[in-house]
PyMOL Python script that loads the backbone (N, CA, C, O; Angstrom):
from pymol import cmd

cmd.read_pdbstr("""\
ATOM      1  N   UNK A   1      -3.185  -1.472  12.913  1.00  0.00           N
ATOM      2  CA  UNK A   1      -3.815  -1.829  11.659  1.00  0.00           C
ATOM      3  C   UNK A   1      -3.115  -3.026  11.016  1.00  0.00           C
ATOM      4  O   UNK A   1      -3.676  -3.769  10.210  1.00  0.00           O
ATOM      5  N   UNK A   2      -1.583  -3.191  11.514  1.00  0.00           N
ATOM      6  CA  UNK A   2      -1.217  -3.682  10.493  1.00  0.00           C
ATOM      7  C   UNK A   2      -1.378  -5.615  10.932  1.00  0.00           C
ATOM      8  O   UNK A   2      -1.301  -6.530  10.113  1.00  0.00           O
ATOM      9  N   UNK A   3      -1.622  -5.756  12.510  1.00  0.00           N
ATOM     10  CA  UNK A   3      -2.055  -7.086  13.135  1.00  0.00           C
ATOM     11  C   UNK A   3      -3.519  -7.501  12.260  1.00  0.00           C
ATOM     12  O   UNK A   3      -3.594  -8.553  11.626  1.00  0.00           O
ATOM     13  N   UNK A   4      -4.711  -6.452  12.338  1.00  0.00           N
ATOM     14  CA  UNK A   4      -5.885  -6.858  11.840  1.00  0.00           C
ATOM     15  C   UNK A   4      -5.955  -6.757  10.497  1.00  0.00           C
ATOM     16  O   UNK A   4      -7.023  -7.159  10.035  1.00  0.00           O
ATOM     17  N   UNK A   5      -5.265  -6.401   9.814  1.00  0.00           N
ATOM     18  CA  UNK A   5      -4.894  -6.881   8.349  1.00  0.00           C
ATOM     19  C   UNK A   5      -4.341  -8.249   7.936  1.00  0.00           C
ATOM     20  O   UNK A   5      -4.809  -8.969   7.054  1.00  0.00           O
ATOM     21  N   UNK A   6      -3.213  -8.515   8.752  1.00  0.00           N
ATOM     22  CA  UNK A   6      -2.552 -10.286   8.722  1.00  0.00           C
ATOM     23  C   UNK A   6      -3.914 -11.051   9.371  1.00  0.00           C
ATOM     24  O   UNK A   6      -4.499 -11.948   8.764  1.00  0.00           O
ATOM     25  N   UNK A   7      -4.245 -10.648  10.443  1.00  0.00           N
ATOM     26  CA  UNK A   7      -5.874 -12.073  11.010  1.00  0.00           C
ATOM     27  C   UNK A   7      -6.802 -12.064   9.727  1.00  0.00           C
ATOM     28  O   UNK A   7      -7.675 -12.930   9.677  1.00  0.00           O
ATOM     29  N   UNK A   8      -6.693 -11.190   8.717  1.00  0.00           N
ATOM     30  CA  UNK A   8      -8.047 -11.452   8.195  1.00  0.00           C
ATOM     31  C   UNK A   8      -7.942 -12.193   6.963  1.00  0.00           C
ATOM     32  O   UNK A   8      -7.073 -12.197   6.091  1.00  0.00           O
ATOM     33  N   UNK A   9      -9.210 -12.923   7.113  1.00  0.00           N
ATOM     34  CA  UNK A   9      -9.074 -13.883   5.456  1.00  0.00           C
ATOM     35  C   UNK A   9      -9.808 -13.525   4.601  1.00  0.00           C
ATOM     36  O   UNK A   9     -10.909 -14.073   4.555  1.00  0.00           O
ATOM     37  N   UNK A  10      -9.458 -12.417   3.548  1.00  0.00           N
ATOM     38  CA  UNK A  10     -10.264 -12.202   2.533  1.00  0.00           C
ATOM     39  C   UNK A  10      -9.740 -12.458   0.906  1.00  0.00           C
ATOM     40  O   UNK A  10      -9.387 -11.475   0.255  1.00  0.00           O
ATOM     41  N   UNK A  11      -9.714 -13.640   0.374  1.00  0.00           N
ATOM     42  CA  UNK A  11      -9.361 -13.583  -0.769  1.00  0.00           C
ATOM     43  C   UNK A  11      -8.046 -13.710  -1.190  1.00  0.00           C
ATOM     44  O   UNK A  11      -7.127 -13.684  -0.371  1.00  0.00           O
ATOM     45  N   UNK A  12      -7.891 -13.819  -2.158  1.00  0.00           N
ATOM     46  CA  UNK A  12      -6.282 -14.260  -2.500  1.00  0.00           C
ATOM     47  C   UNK A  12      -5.585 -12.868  -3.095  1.00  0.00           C
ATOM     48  O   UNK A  12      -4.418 -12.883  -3.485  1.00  0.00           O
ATOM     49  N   UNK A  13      -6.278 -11.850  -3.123  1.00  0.00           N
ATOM     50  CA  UNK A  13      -5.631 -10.787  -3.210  1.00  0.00           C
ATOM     51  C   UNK A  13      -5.037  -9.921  -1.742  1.00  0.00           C
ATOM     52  O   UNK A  13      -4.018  -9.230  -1.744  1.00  0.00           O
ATOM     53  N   UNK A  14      -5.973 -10.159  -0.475  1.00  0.00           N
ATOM     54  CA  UNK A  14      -5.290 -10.041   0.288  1.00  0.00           C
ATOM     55  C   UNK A  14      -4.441 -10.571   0.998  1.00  0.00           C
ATOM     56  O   UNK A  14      -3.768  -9.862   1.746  1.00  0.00           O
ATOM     57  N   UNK A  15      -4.247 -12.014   0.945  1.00  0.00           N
ATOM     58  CA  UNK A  15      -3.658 -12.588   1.191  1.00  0.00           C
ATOM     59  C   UNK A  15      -2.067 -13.230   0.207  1.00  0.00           C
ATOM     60  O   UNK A  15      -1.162 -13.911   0.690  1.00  0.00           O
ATOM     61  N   UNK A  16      -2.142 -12.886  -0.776  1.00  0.00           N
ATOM     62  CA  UNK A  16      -0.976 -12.558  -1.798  1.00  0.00           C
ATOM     63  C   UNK A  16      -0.168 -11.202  -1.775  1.00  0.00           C
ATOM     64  O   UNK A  16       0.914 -11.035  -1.212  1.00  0.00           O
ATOM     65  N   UNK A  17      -0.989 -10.130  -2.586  1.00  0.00           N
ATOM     66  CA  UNK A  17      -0.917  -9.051  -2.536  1.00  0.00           C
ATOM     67  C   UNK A  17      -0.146  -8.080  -1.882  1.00  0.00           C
ATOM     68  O   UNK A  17       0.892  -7.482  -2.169  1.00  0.00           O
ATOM     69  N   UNK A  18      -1.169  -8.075  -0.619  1.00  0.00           N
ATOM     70  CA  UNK A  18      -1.044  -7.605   0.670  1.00  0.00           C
ATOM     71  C   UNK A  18       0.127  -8.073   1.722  1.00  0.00           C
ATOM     72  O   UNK A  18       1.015  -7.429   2.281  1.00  0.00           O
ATOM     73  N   UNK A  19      -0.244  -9.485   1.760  1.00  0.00           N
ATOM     74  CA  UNK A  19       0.157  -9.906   3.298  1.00  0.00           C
ATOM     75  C   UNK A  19       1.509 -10.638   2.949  1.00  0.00           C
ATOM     76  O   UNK A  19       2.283 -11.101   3.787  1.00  0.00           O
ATOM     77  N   UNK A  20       1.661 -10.669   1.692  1.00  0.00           N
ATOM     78  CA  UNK A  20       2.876 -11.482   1.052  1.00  0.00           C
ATOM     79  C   UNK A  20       4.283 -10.142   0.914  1.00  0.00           C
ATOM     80  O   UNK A  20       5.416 -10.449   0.544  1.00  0.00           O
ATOM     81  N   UNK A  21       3.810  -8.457   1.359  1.00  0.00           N
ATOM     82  CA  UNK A  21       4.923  -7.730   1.537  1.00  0.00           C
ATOM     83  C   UNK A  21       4.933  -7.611   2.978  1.00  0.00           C
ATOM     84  O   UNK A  21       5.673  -6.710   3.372  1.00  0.00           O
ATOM     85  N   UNK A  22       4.401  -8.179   3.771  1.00  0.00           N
ATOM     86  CA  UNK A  22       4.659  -7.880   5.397  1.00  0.00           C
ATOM     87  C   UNK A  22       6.414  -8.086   5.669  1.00  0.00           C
ATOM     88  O   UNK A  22       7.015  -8.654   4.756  1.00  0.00           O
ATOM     89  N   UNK A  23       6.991  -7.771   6.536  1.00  0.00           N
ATOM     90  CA  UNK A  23       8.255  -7.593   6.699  1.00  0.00           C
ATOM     91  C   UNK A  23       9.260  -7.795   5.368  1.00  0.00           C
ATOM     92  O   UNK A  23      10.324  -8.411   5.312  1.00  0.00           O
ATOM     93  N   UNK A  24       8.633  -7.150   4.447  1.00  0.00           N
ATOM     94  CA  UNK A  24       9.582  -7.037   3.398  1.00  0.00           C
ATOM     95  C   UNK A  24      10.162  -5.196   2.813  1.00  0.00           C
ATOM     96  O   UNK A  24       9.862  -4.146   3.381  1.00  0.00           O
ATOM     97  N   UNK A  25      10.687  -5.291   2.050  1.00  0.00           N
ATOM     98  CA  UNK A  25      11.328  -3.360   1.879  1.00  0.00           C
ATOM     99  C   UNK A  25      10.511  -3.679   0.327  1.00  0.00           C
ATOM    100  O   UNK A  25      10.516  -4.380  -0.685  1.00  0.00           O
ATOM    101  N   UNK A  26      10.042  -2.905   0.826  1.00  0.00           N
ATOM    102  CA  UNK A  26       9.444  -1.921  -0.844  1.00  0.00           C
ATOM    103  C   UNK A  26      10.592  -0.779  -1.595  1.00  0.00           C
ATOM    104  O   UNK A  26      10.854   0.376  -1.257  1.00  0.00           O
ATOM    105  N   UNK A  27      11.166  -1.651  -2.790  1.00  0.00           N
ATOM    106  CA  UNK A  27      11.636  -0.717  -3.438  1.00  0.00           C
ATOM    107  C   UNK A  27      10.884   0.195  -4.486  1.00  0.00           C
ATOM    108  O   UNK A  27       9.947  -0.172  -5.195  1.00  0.00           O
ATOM    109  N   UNK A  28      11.611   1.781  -4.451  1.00  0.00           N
ATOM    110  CA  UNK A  28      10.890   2.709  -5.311  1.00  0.00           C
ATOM    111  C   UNK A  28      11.744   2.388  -6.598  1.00  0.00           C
ATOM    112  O   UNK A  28      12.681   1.589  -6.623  1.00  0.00           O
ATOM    113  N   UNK A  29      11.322   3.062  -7.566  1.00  0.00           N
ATOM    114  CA  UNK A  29      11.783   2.900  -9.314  1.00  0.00           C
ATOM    115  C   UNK A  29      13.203   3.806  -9.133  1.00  0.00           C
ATOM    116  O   UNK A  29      13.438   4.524  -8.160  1.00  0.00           O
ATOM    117  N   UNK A  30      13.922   3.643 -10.072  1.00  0.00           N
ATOM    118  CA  UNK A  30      15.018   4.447  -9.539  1.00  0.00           C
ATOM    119  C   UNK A  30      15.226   5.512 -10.573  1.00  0.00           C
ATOM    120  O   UNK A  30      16.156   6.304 -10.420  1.00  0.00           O
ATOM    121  N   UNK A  31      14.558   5.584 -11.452  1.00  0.00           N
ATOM    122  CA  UNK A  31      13.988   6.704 -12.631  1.00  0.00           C
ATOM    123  C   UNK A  31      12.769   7.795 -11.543  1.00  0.00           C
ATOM    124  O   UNK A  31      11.697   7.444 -11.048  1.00  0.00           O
ATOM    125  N   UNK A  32      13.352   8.930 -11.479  1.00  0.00           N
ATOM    126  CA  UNK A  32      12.315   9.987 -10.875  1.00  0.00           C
ATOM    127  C   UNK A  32      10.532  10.098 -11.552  1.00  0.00           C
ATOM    128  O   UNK A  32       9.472  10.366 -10.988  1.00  0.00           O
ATOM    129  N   UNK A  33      10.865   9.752 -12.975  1.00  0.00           N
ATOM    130  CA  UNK A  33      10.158  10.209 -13.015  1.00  0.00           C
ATOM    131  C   UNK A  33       8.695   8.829 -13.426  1.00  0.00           C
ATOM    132  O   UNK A  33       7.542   9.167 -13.690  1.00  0.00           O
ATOM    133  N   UNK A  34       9.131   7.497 -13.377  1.00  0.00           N
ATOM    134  CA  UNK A  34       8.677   6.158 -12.512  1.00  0.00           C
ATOM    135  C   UNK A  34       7.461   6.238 -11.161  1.00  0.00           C
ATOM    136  O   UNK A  34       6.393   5.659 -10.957  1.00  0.00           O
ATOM    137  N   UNK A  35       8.208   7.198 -10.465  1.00  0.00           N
ATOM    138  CA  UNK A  35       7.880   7.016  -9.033  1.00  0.00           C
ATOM    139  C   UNK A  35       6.489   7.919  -8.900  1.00  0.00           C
ATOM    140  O   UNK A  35       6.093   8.756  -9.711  1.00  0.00           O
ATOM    141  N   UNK A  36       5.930   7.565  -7.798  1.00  0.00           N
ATOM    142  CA  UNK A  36       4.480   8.278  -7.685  1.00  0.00           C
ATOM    143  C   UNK A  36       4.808   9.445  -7.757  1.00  0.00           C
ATOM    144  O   UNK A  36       5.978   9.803  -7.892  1.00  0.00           O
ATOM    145  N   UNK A  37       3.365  10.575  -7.639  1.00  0.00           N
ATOM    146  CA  UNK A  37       3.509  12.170  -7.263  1.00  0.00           C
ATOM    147  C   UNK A  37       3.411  11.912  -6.312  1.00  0.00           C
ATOM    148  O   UNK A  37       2.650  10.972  -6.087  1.00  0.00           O
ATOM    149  N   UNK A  38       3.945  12.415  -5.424  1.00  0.00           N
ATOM    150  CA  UNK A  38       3.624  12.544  -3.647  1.00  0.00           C
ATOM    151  C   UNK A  38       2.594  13.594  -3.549  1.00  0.00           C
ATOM    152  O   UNK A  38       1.661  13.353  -2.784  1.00  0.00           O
ATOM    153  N   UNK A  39       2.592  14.572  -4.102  1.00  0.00           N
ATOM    154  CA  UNK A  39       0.913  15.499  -4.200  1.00  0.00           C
ATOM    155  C   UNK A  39      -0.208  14.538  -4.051  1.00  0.00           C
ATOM    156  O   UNK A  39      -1.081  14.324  -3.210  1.00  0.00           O
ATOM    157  N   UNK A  40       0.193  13.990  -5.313  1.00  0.00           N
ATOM    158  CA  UNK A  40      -1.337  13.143  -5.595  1.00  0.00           C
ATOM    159  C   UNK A  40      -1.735  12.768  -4.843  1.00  0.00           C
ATOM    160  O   UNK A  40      -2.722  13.214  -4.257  1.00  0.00           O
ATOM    161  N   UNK A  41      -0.905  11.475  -4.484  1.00  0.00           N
ATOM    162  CA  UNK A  41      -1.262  10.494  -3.491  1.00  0.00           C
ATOM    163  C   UNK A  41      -1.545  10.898  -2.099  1.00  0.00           C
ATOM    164  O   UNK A  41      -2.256  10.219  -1.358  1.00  0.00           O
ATOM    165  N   UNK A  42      -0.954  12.074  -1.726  1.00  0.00           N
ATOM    166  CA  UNK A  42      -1.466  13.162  -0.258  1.00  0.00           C
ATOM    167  C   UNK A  42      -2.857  13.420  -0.584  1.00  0.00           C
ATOM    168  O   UNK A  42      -3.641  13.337   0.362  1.00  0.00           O
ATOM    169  N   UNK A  43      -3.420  13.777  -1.956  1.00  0.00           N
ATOM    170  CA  UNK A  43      -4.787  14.072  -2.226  1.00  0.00           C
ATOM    171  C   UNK A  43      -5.569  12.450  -2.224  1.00  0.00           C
ATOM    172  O   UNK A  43      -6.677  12.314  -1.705  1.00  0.00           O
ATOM    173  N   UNK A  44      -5.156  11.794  -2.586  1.00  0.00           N
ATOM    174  CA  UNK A  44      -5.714  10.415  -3.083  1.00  0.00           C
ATOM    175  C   UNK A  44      -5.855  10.123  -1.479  1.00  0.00           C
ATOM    176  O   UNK A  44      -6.997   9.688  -1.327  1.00  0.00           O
ATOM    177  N   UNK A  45      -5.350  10.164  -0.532  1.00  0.00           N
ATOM    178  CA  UNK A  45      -5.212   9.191   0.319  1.00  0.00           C
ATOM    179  C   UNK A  45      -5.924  10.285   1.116  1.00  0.00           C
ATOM    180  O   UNK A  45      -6.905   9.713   1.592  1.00  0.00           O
ATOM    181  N   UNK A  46      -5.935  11.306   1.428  1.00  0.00           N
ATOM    182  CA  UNK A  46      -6.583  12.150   2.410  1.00  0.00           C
ATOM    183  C   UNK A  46      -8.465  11.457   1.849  1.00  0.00           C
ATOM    184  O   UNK A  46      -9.237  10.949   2.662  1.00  0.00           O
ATOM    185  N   UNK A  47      -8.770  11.628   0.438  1.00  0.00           N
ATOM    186  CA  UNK A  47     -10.070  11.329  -0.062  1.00  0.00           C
ATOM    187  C   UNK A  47     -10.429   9.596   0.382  1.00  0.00           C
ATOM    188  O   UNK A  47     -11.503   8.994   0.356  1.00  0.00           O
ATOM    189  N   UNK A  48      -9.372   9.242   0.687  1.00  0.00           N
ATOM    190  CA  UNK A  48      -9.752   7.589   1.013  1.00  0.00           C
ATOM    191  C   UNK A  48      -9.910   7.461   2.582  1.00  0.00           C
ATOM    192  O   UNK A  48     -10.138   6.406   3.173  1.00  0.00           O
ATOM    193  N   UNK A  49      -9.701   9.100   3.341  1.00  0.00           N
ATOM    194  CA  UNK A  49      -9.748   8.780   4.801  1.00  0.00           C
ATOM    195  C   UNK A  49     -11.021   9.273   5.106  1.00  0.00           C
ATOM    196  O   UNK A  49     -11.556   9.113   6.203  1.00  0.00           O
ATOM    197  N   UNK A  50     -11.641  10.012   3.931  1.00  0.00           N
ATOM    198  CA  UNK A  50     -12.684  10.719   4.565  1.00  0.00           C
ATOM    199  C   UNK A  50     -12.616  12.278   4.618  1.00  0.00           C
ATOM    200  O   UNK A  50     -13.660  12.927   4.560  1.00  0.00           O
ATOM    201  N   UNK A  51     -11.293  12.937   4.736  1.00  0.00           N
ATOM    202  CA  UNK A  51     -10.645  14.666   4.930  1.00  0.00           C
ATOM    203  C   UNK A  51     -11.185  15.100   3.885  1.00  0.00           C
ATOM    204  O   UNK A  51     -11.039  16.278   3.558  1.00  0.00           O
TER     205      UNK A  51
END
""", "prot")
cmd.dss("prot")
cmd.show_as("cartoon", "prot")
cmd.util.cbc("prot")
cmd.orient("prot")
């Protein structure tokens, strides 16, 4: 996924956004309570696959 994401040209949000954290580290907030729910986003993201 992550090759046919860099080939594609859609917009300056994917191409900023997106393709501008490729080999970079994503830092989390360092306040607990900052940081995502991991529930949620297990629910959020299962509903964005289709499950």
């Amino acid at each position: 996924m992550v090759l046919t994401t860099l080939r594609q040209h859609d917009g300056p949000t994917l191409e900023q956004a997106i393709k501008g954290y490729h080999g970079k580290t994503i830092r989390l907030p360092r306040h607990l309570e900052d940081r995502p729910d991991r529930e949620a986003l297990e629910v959020r993201f299962g509903e964005f696959l289709g499950v």
